[in-house]
C-alpha positions in Angstrom: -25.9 -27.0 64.8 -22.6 -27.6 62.4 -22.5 -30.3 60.7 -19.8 -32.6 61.1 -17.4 -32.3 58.1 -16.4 -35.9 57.2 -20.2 -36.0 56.5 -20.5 -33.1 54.5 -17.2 -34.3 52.3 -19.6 -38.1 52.2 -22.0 -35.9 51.1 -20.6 -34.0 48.2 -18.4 -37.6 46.9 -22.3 -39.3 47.0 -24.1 -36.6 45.4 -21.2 -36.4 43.1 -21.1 -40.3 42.0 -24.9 -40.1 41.5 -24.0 -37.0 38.8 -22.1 -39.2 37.1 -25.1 -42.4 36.4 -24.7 -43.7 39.7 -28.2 -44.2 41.4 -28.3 -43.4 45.3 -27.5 -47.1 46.5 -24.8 -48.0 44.1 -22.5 -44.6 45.1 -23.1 -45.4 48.6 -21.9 -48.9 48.2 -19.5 -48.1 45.8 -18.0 -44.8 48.9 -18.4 -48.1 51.4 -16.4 -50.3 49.4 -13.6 -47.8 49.2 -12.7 -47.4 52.4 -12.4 -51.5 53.1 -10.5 -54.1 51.3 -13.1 -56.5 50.5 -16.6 -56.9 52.4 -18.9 -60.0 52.0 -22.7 -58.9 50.2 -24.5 -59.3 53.4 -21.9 -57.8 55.1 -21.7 -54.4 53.2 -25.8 -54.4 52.8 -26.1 -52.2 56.3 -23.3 -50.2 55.9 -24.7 -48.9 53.1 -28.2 -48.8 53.5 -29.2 -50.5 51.1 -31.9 -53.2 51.8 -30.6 -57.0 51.7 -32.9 -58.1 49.1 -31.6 -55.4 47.1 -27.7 -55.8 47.8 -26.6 -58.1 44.9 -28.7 -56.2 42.0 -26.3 -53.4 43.3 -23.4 -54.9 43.5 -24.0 -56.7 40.0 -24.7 -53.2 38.6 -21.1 -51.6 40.3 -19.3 -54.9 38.5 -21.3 -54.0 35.5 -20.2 -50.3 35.3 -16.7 -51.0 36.4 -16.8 -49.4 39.8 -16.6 -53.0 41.7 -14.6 -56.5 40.8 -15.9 -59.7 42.5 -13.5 -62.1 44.3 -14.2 -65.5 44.5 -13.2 -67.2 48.0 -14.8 -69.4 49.6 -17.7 -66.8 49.5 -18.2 -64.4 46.8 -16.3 -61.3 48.5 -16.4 -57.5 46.6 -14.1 -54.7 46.5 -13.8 -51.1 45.0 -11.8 -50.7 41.6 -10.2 -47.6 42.3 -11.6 -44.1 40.8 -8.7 -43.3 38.7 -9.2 -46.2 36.4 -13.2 -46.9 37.3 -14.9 -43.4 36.7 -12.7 -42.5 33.5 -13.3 -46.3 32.1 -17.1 -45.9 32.5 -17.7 -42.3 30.9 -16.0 -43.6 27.7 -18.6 -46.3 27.8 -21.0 -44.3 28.3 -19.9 -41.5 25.8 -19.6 -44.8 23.1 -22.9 -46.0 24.1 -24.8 -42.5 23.9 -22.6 -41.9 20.1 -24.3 -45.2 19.3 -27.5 -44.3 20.3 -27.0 -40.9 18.3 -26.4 -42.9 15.5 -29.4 -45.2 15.6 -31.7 -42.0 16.3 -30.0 -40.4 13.1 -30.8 -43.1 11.4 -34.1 -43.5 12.0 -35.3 -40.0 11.7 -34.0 -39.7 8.5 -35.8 -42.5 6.9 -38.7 -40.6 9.4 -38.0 -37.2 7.8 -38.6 -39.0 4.2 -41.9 -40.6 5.5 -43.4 -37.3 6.8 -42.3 -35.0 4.4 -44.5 -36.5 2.0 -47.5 -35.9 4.2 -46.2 -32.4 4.8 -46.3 -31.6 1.2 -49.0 -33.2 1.3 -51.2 -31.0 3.5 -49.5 -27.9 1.6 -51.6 -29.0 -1.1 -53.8 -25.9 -1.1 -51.4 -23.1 -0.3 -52.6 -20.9 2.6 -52.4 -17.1 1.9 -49.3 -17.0 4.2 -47.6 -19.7 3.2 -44.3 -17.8 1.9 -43.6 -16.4 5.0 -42.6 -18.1 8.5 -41.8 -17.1 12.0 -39.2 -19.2 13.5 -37.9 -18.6 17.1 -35.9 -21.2 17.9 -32.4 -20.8 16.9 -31.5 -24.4 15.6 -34.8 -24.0 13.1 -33.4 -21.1 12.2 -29.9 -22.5 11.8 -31.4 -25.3 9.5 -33.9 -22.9 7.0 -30.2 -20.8 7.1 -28.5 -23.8 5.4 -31.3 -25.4 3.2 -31.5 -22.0 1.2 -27.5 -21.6 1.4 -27.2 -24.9 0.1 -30.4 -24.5 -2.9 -28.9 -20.6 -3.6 -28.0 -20.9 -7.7 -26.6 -17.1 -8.8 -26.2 -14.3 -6.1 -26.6 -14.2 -1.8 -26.3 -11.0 -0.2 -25.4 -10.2 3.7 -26.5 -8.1 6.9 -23.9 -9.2 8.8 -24.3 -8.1 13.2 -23.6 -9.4 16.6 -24.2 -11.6 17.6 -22.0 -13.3 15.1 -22.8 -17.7 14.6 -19.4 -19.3 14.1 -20.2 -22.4 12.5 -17.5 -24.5 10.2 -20.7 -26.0 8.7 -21.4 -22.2 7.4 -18.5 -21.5 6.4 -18.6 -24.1 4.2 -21.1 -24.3 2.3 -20.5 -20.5 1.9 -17.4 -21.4 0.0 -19.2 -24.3 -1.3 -21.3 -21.5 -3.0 -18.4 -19.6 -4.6 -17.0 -22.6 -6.1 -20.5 -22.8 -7.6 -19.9 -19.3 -8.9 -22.6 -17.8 -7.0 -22.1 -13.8 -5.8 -21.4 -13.3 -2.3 -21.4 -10.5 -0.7 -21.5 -9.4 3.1 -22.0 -6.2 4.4 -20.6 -6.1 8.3 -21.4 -4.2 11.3 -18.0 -2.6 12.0 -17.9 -1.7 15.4 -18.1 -5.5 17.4 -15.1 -7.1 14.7 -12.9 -8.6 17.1 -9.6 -10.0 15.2 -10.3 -13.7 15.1 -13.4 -12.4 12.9 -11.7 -10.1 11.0 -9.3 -13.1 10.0 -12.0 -14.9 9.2 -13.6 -12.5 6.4 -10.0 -12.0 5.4 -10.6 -15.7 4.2 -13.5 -15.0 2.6 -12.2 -12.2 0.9 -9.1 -14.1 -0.6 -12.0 -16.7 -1.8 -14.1 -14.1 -4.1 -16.4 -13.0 -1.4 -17.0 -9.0 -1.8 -17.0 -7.6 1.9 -17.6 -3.9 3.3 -18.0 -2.4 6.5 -21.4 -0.2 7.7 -21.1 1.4 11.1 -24.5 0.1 11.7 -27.3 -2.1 10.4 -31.0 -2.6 11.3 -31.5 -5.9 11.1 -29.6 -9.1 10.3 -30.5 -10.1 6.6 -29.3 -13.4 4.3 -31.0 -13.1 0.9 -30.5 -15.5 -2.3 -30.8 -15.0 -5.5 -33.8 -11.9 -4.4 -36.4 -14.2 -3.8 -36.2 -16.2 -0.8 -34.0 -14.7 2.7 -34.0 -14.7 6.2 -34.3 -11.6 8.3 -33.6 -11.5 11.5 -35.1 -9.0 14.5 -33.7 -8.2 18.1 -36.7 -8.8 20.1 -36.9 -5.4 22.1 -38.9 -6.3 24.9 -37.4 -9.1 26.7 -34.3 -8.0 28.8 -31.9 -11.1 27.5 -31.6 -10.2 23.8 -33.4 -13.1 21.7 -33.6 -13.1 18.3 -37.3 -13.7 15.9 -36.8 -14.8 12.6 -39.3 -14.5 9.5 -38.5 -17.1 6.9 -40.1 -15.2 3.2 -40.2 -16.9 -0.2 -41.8 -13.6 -1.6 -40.6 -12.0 -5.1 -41.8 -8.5 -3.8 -40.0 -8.8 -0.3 -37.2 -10.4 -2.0 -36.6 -6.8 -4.3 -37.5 -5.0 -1.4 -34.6 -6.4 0.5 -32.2 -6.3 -2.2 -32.9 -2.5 -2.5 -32.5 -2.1 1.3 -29.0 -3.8 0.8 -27.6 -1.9 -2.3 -28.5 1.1 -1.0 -26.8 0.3 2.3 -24.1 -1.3 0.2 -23.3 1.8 -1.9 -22.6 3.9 1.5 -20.3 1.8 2.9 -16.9 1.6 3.7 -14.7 -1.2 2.1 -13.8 -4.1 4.3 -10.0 -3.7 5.8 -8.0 -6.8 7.0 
């Protein structure tokens, strides 16, 4: 049996509204309200389904969110505001509301970070045999151990650069945070996946004291500072979407170890062309 298509359109706009915040009776009032100038509460209640002792908690919530204005006759009468001004007006509400929230949350789990990290340290008390090294999975950890040790590096940080390539400003600066500090940079890239944008990029880099050469290939993405403490990074080779494992190491031995993986990758390549 086809449906008939004014419903399915009803459909979509109610399923729609409800995408936006809207619970189930408020878009139906709300779709009700826009095809009629003005309805009384007791009046709309059937149209829309929505039960009568429910009606003006809906309608309240629609004035609320912008979506409905009240008129006062000689009976409290409600009408649609229309979508061009409602739906726009209420998502930069919302978006305000949800960057206060944000803000709150921020707030408090810093003071919370400070609280727990003294437990943490803590139960590190008695340092486990594995303690200097760490498997992290999930890529925002792995973002965060990336800047702590980019931030803390003091005299040299060396690169294994491959796809996939994280663009983040954040990065970049505290990369040329770490030149200005006189720390040695240098990156050794994968030269086959440079796309331009990239390439303009380094070019940056380069013009701010950061040594750069090319490798045809790499085994592994590497960020090592000051040959103690790095960040390697491995291409998971079972799963069929490509996920990347990272081992966190603050390890003297797999520091040097690294660093002579890199120099001798470093002395073979090519140097870096803008």
């Amino acid at each position: 049996m086809t449906k008939d298509p004014a419903e399915i359109e009803y459909q979509r706009f109610w399923r729609g509204l409800q995408q936006l915040g809207l619970n189930a009776y408020e878009a139906r009032s709300y779709l009700v309200l826009l095809g009629h100038s003005r309805f009384k509460a007791l009046e709309l209640a059937p149209r829309a389904h929505v039960p009568r002792q429910k009606i003006y908690e809906v309608l309240d919530s629609l004035v609320e969110k912008g979506f409905a204005q009240m008129v006062q006759d000689r009976t409290k009468l409600f009408s649609a505001v229309g979508p061009n001004l409602a739906i726009p007006a209420y998502l930069a509400r919302k978006r305000q509301l949800m960057e206060h929230e944000l803000t709150d949350q921020a707030r408090s789990a810093s003071n919370l970070m400070e609280d727990l990290s003294g437990l943490y340290s803590e139960g590190k008390g008695g340092r486990g045999t594995l303690d200097f090294l760490r498997i992290v999975s999930e890529p925002t950890q792995t973002a965060a151990e990336y800047r702590r040790m980019l931030g803390e590096v003091k005299q040299e940080y060396l690169e294994f650069s491959r796809p996939p390539y994280a663009v983040d400003l954040l990065d970049e600066k505290l990369l040329r945070e770490a030149r200005q500090k006189g720390v040695s940079c240098r990156l050794l890239i994968e030269s086959g996946s440079l796309d331009e944008p990239h390439r303009r990029r380094l070019a940056e880099y380069a013009g701010a004291g950061v040594e750069i050469r090319e490798a045809e290939s790499l085994p592994l993405k590497l960020a090592l500072f000051d040959g103690l403490s790095g960040l390697i990074a491995l291409l998971d080779p079972v799963i069929s979407k490509p996920t990347w494992t990272s081992l966190v190491f603050d390890h003297a031995g797999l520091g040097e170890a690294m660093k002579h993986l890199f120099e001798d990758r470093w002395q073979r390549a090519t140097t870096f062309t803008e």
